[in-house]
C-alpha positions as CSV (number, residue, x, y, z in Angstrom):
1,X,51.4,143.1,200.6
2,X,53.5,143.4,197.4
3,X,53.1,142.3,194.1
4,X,55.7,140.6,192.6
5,X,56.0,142.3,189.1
6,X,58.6,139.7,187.5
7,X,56.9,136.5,186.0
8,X,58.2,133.0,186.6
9,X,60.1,131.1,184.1
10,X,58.2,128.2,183.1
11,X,59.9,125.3,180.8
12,X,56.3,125.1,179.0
13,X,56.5,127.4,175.9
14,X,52.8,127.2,174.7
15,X,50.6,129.7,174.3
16,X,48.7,128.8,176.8
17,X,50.8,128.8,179.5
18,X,52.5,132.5,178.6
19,X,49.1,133.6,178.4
20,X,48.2,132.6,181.9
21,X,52.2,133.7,183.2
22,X,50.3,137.3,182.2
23,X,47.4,136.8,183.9
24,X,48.5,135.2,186.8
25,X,50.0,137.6,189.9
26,X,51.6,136.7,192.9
27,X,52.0,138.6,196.2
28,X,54.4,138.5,199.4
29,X,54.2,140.2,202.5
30,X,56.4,142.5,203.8
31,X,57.0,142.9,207.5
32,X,56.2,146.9,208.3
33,X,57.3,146.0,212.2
34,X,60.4,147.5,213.6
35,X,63.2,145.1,213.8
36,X,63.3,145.4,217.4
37,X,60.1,144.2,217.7
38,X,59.8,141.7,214.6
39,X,62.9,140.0,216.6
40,X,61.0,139.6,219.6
41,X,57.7,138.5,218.8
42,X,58.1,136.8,215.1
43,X,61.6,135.8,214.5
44,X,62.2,131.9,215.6
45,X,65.7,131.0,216.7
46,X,64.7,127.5,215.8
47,X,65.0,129.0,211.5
48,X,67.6,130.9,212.1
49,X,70.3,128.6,210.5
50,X,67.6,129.0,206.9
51,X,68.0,132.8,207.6
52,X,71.9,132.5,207.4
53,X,71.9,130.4,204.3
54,X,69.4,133.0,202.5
55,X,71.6,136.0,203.6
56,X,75.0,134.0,202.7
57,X,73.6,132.8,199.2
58,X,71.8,136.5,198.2
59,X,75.3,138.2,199.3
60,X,76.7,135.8,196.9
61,X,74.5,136.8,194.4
62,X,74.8,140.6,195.1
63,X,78.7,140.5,195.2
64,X,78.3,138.5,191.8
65,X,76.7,141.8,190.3
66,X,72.7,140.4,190.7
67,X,73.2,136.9,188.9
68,X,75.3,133.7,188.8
69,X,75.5,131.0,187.5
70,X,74.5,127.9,189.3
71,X,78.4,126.4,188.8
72,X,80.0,129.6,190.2
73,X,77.3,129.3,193.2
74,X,78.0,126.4,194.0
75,X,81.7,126.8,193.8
76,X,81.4,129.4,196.5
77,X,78.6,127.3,198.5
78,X,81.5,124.2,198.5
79,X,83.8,126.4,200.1
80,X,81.6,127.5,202.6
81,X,81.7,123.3,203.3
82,X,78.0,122.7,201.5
83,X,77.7,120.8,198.7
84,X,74.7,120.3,196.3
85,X,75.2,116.5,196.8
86,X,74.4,116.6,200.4
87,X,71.2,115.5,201.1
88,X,71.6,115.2,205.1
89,X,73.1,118.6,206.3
90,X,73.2,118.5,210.2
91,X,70.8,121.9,209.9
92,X,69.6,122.7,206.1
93,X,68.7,119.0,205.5
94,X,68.8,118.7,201.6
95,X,71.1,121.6,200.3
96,X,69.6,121.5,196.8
97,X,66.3,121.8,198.3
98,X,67.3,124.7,200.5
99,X,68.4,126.7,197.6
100,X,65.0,125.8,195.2
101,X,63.1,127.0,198.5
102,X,64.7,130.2,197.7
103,X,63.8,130.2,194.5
104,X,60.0,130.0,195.1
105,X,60.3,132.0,197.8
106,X,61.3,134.9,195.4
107,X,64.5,135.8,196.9
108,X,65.9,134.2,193.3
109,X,65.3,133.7,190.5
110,X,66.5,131.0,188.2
111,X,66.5,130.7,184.3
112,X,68.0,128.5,181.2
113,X,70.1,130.2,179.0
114,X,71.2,129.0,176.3
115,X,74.9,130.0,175.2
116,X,77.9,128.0,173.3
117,X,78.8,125.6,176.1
118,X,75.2,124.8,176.1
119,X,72.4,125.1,178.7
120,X,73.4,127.1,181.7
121,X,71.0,127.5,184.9
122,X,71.9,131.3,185.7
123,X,70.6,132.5,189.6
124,X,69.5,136.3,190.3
125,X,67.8,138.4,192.9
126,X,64.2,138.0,192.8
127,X,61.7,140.8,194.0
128,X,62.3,139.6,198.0
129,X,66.4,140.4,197.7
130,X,66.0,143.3,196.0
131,X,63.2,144.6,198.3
132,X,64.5,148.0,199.8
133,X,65.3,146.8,203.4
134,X,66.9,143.8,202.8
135,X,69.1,144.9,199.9
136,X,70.5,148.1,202.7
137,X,70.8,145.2,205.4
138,X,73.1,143.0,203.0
139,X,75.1,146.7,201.6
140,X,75.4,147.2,205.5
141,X,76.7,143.8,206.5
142,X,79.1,143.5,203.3
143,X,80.1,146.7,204.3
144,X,81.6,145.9,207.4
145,X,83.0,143.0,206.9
146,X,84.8,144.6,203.8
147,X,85.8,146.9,206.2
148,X,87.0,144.7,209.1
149,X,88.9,143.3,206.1
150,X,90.6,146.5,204.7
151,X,91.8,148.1,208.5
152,X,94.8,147.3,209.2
153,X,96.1,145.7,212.5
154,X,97.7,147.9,215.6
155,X,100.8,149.0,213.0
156,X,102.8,149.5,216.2
């Protein structure tokens, strides 16, 4: 069990509220099983399309430098052929949803900020993405695909 150490935005300012933000902690469980194992006996093919989308939007993130803004997410999530309109997706159901699940699930994080073009919703790795096997797993994977990128064909 870890503690999350980053507190949650919340859109109440008072006084009340921070105060309890502080006092309030939150924990997640981390998996100490090796992979071989945890893929046996705990991983369900049935979820495995919601473990694809949470690897494909936190390698977004990552490549993005550790945050994004929601527009530039979403630009990259429409050209992966999901859009934050769709409601009905054949596997993720409600894309929108999908990606707030994320967010309480502490792989994001999400928070207003304020700049000249006005309010902008900015995304970036929560405690869960940056967690020290998941973060090597996504280097590793980005990795290789850079690299499958970069080799050049047979040059005969």
């Amino acid at each position: 069990m870890r503690e999350l150490q980053r507190s949650r935005s919340s859109t109440n300012q008072g006084r009340a509220s921070q105060q309890s933000a502080l006092d309030s902690k939150s924990y997640v469980i981390i998996s100490q099983l090796p992979a071989d194992v945890y893929k046996k006996y705990i991983e369900d093919a049935n979820s495995s399309h919601l473990t694809g989308f949470t690897f494909v939007v936190i390698s977004i993130v990552y490549l993005a430098g550790g945050k994004v803004t929601e527009e530039n997410l979403w630009h990259h999530l429409r050209r992966l052929g999901l859009s934050e309109n769709d409601e009905c997706h054949p596997a993720l159901g409600n894309i929108k949803q999908a990606l707030e699940a994320l967010v309480q699930q502490r792989y994001l994080q999400k928070e207003k900020s304020n700049g000249p073009e006005g309010n902008t919703l900015i995304y970036e790795l929560a405690e869960r993405a940056l967690d020290g096997p998941i973060s090597e797993r996504i280097k590793e994977y980005i990795s290789q695909v850079v690299q499958k990128d970069v080799t050049p064909a047979d040059a005969d």
